[in-house]
C-alpha positions in Angstrom: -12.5 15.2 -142.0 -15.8 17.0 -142.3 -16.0 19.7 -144.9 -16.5 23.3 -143.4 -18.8 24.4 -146.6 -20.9 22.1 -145.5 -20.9 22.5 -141.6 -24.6 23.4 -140.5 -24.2 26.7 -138.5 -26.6 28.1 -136.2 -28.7 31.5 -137.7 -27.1 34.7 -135.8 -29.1 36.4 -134.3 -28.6 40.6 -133.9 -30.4 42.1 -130.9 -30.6 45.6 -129.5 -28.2 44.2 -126.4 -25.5 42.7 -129.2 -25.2 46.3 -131.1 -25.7 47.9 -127.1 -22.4 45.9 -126.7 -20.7 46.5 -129.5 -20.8 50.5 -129.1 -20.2 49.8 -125.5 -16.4 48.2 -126.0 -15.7 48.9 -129.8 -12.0 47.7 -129.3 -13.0 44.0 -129.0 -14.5 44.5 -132.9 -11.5 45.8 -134.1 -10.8 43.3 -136.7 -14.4 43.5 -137.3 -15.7 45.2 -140.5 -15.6 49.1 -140.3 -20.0 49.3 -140.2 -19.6 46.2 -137.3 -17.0 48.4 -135.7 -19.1 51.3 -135.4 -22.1 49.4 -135.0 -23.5 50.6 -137.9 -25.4 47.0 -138.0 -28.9 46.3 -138.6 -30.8 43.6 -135.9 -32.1 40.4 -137.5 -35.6 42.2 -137.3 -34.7 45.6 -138.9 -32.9 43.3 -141.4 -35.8 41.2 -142.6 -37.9 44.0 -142.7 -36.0 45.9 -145.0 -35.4 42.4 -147.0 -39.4 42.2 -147.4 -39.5 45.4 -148.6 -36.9 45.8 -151.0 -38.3 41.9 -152.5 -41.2 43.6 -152.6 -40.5 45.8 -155.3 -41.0 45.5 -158.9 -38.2 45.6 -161.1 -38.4 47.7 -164.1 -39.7 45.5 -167.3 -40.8 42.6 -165.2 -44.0 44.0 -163.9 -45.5 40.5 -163.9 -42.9 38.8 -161.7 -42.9 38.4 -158.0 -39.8 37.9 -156.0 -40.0 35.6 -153.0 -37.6 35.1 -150.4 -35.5 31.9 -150.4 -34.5 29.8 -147.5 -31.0 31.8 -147.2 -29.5 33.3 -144.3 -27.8 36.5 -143.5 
């Protein structure tokens, strides 16, 4: 039996047409989280952007060091 954890998923994707959808017929995301429900969601491009940015900054007291982005996903 293969282990779940260890499954190799496909990355999701969020497009404009996805969140279009999800404001469109709200009651299929019901069991969804409430900012999925309202479609309070960011796309995959809004997210990395705002990723970049925010491992962009310096944190205070570690002026010298340099976050860079692992290979994670959403």
């Amino acid at each position: 039996m293969n282990n779940i954890l260890e499954k190799e998923y496909p990355e999701l994707n969020i497009t404009e047409e996805i969140l279009k959808n999800i404001k469109n017929h709200p009651s299929l995301y019901s069991s969804a989280p409430v900012k999925t429900f309202m479609g309070k969601i960011y796309t995959t491009e809004e997210f990395q952007k705002r990723s970049d940015e925010v491992l962009a900054m310096s944190l205070p007291g570690s002026e010298n060091r340099v976050l860079k982005r692992s290979k994670w996903r959403r």
